[in-house]
C-alpha positions, 0 to 999 in steps of 0.5 A: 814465684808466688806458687813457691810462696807456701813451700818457701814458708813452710821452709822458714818456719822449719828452719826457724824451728830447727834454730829454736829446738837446736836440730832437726827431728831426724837428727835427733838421737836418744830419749826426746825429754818432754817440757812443762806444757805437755805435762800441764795437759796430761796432767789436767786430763788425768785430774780430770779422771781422777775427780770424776770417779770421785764424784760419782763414788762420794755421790754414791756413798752419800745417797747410801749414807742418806738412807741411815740416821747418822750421828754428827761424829760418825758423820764426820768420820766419814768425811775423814775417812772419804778424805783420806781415802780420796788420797789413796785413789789418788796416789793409787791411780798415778803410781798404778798406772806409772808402775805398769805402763808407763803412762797414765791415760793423760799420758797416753793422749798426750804420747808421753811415758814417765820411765827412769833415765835408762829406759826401764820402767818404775818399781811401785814404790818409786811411783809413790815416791814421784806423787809426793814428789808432785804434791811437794812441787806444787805447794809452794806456787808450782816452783818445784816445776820450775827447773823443767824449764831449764835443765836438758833431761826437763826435770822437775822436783818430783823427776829429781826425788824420784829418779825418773825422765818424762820422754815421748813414747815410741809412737811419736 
């Protein structure tokens, strides 16, 4: 009796799992939709990157800049300049790699792919498009998020403008 102890539990947590989720993993058909945590993780990965090569470009840039006398106006238009082109990367970086692979490098980690309800990959544009999406879902205290809580395909305000599903990638 107490060797069957672990299997019984390992049983019950299945089962108990198999209650919250709805079914069991085999029975499972279609597209697995991916939930807000998932996300939160890539995300914080890929923001992670994304600021570590622009600390290391503006660090760069500002060692260059120190070399030569700069008025106060140039100097400030440079920071302009820095600032939107800190917007560029950015908006570079996710639409690039949602339009080629599917997938960021946060994606990857986490074994998810942002791809449109059917299954095709994103036109470069729609990349574009779901970033704003982003940027829009997090101004007013991340509620654009929100609905990824309690809709079935997981969507949130960036997926809905963009048309597009975050499922788990082949591998998983």
């Amino acid at each position: 009796m107490i060797e069957d102890a672990p299997r019984l539990a390992g049983h019950r947590a299945q089962d108990v799992a198999w209650r919250v989720h709805g079914a069991p993993p085999q029975a499972v058909s279609g597209p697995r939709y991916v939930g807000l945590v998932t996300r939160a993780i890539a995300c914080v990965i890929d923001v992670a990157i994304v600021n570590a090569v622009a600390a290391l470009v503006a660090a760069a840039a500002a060692l260059v800049i120190s070399v030569f006398p700069v008025s106060h106006a140039l100097h400030d238009a440079l920071v302009a300049a820095g600032g939107v082109l800190f917007l560029v990367w950015v908006v570079g970086y996710f639409a690039t790699f949602w339009a080629t692979t599917g997938q960021t490098p946060g994606n990857r980690v986490m074994q998810i792919r942002v791809t449109r309800p059917g299954g095709a990959p994103l036109a470069p544009m729609r990349g574009v498009l779901r970033v704003g999406g982003l940027m829009l879902a997090a101004l007013p205290l991340f509620a654009g998020f929100v609905p990824i809580l309690f809709n079935n395909r997981r969507r949130g305000l960036a997926d809905w403008m963009a048309d597009t599903v975050v499922v788990r990638s082949g591998g998983s």
